[in-house]
MMTF fields as JSON, N, C-alpha, C and O atoms, coordinates in Angstrom:
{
  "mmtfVersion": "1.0.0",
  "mmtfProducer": "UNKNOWN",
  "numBonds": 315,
  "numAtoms": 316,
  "numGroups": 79,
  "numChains": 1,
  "numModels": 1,
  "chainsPerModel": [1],
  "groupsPerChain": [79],
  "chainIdList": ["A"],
  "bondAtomList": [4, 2, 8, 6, 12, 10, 16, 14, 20, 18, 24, 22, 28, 26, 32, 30, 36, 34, 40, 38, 44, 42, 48, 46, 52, 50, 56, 54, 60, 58, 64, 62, 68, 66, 72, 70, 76, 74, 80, 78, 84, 82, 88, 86, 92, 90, 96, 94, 100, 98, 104, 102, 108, 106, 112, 110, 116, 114, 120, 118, 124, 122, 128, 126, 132, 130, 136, 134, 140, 138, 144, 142, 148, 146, 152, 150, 156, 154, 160, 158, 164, 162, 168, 166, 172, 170, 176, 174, 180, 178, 184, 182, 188, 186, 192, 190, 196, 194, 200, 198, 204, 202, 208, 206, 212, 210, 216, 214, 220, 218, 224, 222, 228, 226, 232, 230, 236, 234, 240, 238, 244, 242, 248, 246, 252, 250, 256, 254, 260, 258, 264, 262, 268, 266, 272, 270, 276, 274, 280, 278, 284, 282, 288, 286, 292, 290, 296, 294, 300, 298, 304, 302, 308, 306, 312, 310],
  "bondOrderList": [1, 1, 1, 1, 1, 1, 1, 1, 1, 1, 1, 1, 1, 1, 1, 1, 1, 1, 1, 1, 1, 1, 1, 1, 1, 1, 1, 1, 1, 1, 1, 1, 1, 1, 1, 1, 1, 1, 1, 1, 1, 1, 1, 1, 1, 1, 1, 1, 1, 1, 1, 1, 1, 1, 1, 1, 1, 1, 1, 1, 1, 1, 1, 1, 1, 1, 1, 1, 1, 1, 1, 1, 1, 1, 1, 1, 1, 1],
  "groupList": [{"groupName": "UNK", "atomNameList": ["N", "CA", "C", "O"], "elementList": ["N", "C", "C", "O"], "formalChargeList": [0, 0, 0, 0], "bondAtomList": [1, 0, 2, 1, 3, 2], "bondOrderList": [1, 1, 2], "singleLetterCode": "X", "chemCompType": "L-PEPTIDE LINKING"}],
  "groupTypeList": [0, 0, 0, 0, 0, 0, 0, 0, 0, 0, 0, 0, 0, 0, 0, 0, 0, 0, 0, 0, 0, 0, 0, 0, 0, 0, 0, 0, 0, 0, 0, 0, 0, 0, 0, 0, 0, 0, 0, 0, 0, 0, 0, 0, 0, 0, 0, 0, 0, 0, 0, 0, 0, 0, 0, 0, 0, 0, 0, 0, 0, 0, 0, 0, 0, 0, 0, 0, 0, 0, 0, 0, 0, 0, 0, 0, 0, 0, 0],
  "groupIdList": [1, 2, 3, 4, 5, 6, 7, 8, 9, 10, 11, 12, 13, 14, 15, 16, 17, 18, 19, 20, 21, 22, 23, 24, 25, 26, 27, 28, 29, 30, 31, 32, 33, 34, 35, 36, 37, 38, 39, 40, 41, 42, 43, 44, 45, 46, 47, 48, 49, 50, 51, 52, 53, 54, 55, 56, 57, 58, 59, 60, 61, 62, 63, 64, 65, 66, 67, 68, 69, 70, 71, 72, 73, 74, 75, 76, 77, 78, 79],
  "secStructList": [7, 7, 3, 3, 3, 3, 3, 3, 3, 3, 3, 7, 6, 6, 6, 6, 2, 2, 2, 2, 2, 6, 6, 6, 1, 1, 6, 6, 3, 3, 3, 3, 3, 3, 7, 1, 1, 1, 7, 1, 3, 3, 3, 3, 3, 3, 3, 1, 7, 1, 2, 2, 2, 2, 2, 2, 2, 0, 0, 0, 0, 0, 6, 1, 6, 6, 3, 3, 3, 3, 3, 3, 3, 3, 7, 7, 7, 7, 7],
  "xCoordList": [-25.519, -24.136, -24.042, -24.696, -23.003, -23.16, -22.289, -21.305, -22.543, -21.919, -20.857, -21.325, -19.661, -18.847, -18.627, -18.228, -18.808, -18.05, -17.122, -17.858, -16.155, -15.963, -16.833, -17.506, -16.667, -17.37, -16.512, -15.6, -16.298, -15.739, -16.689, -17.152, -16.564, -17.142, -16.913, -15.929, -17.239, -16.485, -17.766, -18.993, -17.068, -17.783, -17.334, -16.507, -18.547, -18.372, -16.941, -16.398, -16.313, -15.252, -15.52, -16.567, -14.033, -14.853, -15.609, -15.601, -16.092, -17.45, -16.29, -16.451, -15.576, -15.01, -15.206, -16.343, -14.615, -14.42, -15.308, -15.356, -16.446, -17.556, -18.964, -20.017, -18.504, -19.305, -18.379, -18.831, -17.19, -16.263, -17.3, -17.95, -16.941, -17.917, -19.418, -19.973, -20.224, -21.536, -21.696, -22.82, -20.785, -21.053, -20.217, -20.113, -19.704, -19.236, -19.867, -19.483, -20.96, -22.579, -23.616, -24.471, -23.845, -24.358, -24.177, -23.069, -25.15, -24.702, -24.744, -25.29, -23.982, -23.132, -21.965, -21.321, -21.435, -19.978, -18.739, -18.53, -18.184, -17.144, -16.012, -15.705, -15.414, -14.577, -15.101, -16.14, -14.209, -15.031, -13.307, -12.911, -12.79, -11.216, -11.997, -12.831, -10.895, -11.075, -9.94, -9.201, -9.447, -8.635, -8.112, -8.609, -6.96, -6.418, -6.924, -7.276, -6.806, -7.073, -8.095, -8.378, -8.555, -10.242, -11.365, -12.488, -11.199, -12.38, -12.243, -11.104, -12.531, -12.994, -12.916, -12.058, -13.38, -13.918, -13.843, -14.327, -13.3, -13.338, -13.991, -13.246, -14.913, -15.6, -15.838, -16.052, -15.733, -16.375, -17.438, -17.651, -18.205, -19.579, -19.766, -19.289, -20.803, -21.211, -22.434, -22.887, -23.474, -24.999, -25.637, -25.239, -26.376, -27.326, -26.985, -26.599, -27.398, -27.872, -27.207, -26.681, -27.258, -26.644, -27.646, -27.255, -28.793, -29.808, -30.316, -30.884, -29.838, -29.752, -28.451, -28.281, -27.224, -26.36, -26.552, -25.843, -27.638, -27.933, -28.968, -29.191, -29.579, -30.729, -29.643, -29.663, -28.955, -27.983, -27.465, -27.77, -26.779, -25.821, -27.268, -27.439, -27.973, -28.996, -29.385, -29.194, -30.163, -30.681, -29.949, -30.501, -28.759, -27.784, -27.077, -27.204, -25.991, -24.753, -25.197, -24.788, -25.776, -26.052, -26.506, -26.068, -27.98, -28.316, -27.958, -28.479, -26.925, -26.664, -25.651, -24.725, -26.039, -25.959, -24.516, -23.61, -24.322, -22.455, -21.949, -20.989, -22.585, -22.126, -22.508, -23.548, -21.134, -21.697, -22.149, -23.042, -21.021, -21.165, -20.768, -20.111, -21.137, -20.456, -19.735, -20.056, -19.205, -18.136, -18.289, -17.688, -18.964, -19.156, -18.44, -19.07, -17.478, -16.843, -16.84, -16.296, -17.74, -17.893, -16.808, -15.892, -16.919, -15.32, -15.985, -17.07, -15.146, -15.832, -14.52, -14.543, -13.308, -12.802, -12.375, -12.432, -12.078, -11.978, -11.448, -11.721, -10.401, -10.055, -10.482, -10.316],
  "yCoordList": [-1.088, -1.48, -2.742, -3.771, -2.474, -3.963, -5.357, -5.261, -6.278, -7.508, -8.018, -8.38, -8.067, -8.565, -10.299, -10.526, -11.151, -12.613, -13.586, -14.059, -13.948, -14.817, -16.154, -16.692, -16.535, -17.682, -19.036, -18.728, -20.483, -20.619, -22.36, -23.146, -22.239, -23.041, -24.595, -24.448, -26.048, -26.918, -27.344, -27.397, -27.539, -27.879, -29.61, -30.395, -29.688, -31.037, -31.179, -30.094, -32.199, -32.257, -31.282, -30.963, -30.894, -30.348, -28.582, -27.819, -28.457, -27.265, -26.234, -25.466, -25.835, -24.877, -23.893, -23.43, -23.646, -22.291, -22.019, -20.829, -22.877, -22.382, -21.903, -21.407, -22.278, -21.888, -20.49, -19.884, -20.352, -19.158, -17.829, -16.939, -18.413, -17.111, -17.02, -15.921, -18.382, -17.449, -16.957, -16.501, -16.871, -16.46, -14.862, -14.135, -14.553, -13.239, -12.627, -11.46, -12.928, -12.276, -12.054, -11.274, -12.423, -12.152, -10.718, -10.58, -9.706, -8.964, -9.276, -10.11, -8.274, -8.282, -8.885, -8.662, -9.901, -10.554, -9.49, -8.937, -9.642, -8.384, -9.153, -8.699, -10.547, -11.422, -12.553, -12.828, -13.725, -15.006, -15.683, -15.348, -16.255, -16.98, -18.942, -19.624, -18.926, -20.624, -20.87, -19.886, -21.883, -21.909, -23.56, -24.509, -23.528, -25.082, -25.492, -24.674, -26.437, -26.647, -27.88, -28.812, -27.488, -28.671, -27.701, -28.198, -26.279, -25.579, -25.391, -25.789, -25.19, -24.723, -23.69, -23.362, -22.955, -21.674, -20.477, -20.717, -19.641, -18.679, -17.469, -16.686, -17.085, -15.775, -14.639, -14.995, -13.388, -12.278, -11.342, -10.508, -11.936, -10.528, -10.155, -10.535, -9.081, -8.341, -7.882, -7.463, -7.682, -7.547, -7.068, -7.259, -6.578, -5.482, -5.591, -4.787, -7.034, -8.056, -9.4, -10.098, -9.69, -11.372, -11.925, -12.829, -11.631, -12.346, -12.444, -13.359, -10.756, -11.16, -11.588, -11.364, -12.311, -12.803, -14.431, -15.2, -14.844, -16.199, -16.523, -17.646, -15.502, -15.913, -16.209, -17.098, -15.164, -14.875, -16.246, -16.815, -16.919, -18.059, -19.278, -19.48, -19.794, -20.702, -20.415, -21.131, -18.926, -19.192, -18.634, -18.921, -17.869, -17.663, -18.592, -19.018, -18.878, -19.585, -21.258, -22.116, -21.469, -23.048, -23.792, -24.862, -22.745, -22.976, -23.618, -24.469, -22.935, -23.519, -24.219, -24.225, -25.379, -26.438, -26.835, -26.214, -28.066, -28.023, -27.904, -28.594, -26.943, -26.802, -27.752, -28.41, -27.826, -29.077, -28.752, -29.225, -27.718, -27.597, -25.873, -25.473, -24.975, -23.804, -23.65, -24.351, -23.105, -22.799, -21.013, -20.299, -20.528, -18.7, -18.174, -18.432, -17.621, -16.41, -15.432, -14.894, -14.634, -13.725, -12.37, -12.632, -11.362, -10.336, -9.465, -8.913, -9.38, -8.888, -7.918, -7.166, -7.803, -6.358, -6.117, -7.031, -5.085, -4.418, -3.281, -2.632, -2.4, -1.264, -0.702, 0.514],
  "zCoordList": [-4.558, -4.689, -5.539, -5.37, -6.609, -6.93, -6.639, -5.907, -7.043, -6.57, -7.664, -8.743, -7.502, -8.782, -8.39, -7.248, -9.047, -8.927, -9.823, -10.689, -9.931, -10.228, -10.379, -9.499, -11.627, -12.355, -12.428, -13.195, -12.009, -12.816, -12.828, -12.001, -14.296, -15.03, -15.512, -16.238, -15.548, -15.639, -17.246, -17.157, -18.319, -19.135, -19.522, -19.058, -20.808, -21.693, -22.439, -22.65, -22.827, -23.324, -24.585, -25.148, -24.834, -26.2, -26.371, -27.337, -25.24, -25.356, -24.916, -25.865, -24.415, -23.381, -24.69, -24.78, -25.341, -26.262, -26.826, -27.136, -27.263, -27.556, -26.638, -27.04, -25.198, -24.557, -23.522, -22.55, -24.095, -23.823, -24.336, -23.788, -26.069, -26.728, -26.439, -26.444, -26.137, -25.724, -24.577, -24.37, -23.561, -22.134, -22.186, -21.198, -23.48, -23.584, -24.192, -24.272, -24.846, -25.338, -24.231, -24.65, -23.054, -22.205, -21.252, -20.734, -21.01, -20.77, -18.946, -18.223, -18.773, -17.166, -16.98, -15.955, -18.127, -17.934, -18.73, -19.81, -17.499, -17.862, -18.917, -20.019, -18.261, -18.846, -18.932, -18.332, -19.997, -20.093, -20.707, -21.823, -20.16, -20.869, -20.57, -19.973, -21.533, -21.625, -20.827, -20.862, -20.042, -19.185, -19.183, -19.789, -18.298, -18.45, -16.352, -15.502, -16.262, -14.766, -14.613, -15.366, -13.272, -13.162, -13.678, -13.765, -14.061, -14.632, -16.163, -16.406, -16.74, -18.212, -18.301, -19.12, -17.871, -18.436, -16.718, -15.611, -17.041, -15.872, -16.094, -16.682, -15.892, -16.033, -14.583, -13.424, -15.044, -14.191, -14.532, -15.413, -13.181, -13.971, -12.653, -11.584, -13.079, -12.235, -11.952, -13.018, -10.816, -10.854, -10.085, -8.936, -10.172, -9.279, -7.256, -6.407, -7.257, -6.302, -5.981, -6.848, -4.805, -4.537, -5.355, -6.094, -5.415, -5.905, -7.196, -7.791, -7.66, -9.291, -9.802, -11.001, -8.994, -9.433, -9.389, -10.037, -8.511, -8.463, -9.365, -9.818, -9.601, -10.669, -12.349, -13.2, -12.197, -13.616, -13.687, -14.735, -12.877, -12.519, -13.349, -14.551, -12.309, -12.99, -14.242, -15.224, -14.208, -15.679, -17.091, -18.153, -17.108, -17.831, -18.605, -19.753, -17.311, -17.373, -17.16, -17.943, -16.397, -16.135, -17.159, -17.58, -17.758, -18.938, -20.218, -20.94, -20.239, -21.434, -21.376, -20.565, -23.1, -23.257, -23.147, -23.704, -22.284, -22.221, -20.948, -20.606, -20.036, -18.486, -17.9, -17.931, -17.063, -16.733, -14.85, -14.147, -14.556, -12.925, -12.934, -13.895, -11.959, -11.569, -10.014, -9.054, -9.999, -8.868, -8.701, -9.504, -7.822, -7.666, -6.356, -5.33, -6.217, -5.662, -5.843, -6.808, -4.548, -4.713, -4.255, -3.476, -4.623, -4.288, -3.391, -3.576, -2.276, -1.013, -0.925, 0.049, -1.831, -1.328, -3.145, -3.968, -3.371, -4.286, -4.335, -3.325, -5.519, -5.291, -6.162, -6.253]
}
């Protein structure tokens, strides 16, 4: 079964839209918007596993250069 989550992302001044488009080159992210708020960047993906969604989170998204923090909710109902 897989796991869908909400992403949401707080970047460097500056980075949000460019780290919009590389997190929409990654595969498993369904969406990736640049956003106004305390987050940056809001993304949804989706993954095998809780666990290949935490691995994805660190070594994906955290990764790269510019993030500064993540925020993950996960979707526990769905239609």
């Amino acid at each position: 079964m897989a796991i869908s989550a909400y992403i949401f992302i707080e970047t460097t001044q500056g980075k949000a839209r460019g780290i919009t488009r590389e997190i929409t080159k990654i595969p498993g992210v369904k969406t990736a918007h640049s956003v106004t708020g305390p987050y940056d960047v809001v993304t949804y993906v989706e993954a095998e596993s809780i666990s290949v969604l935490g691995d994805f989170i660190v070594t994906k998204i955290q990764a790269i250069p510019g993030v500064l923090r993540t925020l993950t909710n996960v979707v526990i109902d769905s239609e």
